[in-house]
DRENDOGU-553094 format. One record per residue (C-alpha): residue number from 1; x, y, z; residue in three letters. Coordinates in pm, 1 decimal. Each point is the difference from the previous one (the first is absolute). Example, Ala and Ser with C-alpha at 12.3 -4.5 7.8 and 13.67 -1.06 7.14 Angstrom:
// residues 2
 pos       xx       yy       zz code
   1   1230.0   -450.0    780.0  ALA
   2    137.0    344.0    -66.0  SER
// end
This chain:
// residues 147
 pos       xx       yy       zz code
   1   1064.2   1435.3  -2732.3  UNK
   2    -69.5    -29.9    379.3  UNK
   3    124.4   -319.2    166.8  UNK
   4   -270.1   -177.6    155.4  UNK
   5    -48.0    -47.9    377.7  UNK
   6     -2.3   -330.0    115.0  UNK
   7    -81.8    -83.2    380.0  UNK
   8    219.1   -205.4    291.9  UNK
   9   -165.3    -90.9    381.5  UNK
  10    312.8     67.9    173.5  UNK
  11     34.4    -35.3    412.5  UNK
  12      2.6    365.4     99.9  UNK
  13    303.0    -73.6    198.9  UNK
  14    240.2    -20.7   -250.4  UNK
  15    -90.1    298.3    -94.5  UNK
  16     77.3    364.3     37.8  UNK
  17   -159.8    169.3    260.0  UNK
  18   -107.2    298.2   -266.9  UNK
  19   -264.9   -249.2   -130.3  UNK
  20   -207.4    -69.2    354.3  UNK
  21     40.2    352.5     71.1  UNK
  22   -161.8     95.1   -335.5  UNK
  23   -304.9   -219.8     80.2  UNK
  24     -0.9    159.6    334.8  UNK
  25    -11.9    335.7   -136.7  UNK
  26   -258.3   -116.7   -264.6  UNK
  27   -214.6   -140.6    351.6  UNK
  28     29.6    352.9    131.5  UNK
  29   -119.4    165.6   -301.3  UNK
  30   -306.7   -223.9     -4.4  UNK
  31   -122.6     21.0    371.3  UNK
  32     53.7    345.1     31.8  UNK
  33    241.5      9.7    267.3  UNK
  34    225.5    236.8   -262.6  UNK
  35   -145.8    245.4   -238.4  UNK
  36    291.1    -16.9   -264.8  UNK
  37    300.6   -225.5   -167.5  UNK
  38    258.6    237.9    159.1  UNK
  39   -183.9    -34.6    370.1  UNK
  40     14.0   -335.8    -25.0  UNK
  41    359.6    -41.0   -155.7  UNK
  42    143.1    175.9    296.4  UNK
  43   -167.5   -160.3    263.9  UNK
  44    141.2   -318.0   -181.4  UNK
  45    357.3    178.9    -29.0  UNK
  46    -15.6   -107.9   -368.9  UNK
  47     58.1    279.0   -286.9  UNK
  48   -297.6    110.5   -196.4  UNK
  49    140.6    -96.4   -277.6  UNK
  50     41.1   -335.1     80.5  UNK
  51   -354.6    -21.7     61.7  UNK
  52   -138.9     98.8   -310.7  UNK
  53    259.1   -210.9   -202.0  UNK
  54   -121.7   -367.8    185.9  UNK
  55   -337.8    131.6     85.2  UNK
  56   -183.6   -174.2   -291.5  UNK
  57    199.5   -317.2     48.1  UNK
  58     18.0    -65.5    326.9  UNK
  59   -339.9   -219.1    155.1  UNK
  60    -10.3   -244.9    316.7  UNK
  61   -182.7   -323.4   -168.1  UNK
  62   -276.5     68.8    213.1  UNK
  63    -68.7    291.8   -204.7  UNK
  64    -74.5    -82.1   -292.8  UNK
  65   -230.5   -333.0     56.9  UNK
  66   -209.8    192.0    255.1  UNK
  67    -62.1    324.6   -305.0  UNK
  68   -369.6    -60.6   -126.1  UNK
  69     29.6    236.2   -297.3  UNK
  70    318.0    123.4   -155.8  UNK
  71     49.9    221.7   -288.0  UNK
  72    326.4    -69.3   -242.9  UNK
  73    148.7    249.4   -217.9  UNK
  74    136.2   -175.2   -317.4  UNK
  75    197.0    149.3   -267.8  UNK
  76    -70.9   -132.3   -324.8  UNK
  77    147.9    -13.0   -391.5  UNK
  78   -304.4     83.8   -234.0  UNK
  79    -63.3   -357.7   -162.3  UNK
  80   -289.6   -172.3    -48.0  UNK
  81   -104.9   -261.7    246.7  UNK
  82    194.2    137.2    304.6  UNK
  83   -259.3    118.2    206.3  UNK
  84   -254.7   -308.4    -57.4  UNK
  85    325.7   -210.5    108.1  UNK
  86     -8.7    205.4    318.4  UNK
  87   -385.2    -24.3     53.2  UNK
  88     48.4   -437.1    -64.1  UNK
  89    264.1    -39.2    235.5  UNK
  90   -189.7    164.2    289.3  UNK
  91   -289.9   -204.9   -130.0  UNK
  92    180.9   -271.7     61.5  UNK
  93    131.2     74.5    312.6  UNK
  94   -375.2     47.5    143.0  UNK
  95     50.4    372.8     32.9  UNK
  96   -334.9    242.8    -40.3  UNK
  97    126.8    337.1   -215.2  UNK
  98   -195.5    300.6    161.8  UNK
  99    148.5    248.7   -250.8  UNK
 100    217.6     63.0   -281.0  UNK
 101    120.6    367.9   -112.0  UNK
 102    194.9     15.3   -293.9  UNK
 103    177.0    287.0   -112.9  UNK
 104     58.6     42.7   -412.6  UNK
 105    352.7   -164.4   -114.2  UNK
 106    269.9    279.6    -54.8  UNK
 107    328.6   -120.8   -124.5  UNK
 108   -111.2   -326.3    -18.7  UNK
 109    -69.1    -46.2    346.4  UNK
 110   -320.7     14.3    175.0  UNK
 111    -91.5      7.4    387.2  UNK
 112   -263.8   -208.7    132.6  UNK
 113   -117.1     10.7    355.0  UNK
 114   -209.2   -340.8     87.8  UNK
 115   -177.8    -16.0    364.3  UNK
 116    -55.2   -323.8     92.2  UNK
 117   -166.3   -257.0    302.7  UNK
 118    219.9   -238.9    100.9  UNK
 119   -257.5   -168.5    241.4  UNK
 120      7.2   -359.0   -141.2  UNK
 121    332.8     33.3   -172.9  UNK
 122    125.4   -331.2    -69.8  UNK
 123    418.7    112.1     44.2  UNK
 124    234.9    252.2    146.2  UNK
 125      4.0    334.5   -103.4  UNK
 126    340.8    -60.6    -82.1  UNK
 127   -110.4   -284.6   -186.1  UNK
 128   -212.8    193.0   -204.1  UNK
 129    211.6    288.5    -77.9  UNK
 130    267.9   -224.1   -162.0  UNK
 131   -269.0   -156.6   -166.4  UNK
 132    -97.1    347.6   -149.0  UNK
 133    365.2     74.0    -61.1  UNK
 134     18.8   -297.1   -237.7  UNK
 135   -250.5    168.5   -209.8  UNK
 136    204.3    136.9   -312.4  UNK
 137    -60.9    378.4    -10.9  UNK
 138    -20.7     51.9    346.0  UNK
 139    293.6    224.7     93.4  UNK
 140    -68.1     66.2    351.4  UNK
 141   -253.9    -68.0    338.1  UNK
 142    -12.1    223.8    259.4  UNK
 143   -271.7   -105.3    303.0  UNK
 144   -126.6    344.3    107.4  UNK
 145   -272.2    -35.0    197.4  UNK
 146    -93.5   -260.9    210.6  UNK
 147   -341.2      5.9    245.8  UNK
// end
């Protein structure tokens, strides 16, 4: 079984340089000012590979209040009740889902995609995410999308 992620605000100067450059490179990709994750990882002097392996965990705080609608990716263990846990705890955290997509379980697992509103949210992201993580059959969370 996956461990779980679990999330730390941490003063980005005691911290590697890797992970600013990584949002840099991210801030790049978004504006346009480079066209792919290798452009962008040399202009930064960082590998590539580096890049993809902190690029989903790596956000400035900024970030993720000022994201209006995000869509999480959630790995789940086919038992009853998981997903209607899911849909109560953004409920509860004021959240608006947009959309769900659901693929059929294989294995015992099923992937869910949920798009969501945060305008109105009453916590973190972060917040919310361990919240979800608490949910028993929730293996894992990926945020990937964010408008």
């Amino acid at each position: 079984m996956n461990q779980k992620p679990s999330y730390l605000l941490v003063d980005k100067a005691v911290l590697p340089d890797i992970f600013s450059k990584v949002v840099e490179a991210k801030r790049l990709l978004q504006t346009g000012r480079c066209k792919t994750a290798s452009e962008a990882a040399e202009r930064l002097k960082i590998s590539r590979s580096a890049f993809y392996k902190y690029k989903d965990c790596v956000f400035l705080l900024e970030e993720m209040g000022k994201e209006k609608i995000i869509t999480l990716f959630f790995v789940l263990v086919d038992i009853p009740g998981v997903l209607s846990a899911i849909l109560k705890t953004l409920a509860r955290a004021n959240t608006s889902v947009l959309t769900i997509n659901q693929n059929i379980p294989v294995n015992q697992t099923a992937n869910i995609t949920i798009s969501i509103r945060t305008e109105g949210m009453k916590s973190s992201i972060g917040g919310l995410l361990e919240r979800l993580n608490e949910i028993e059959g929730v293996n894992k969370i990926e945020i990937i999308a964010g408008e």
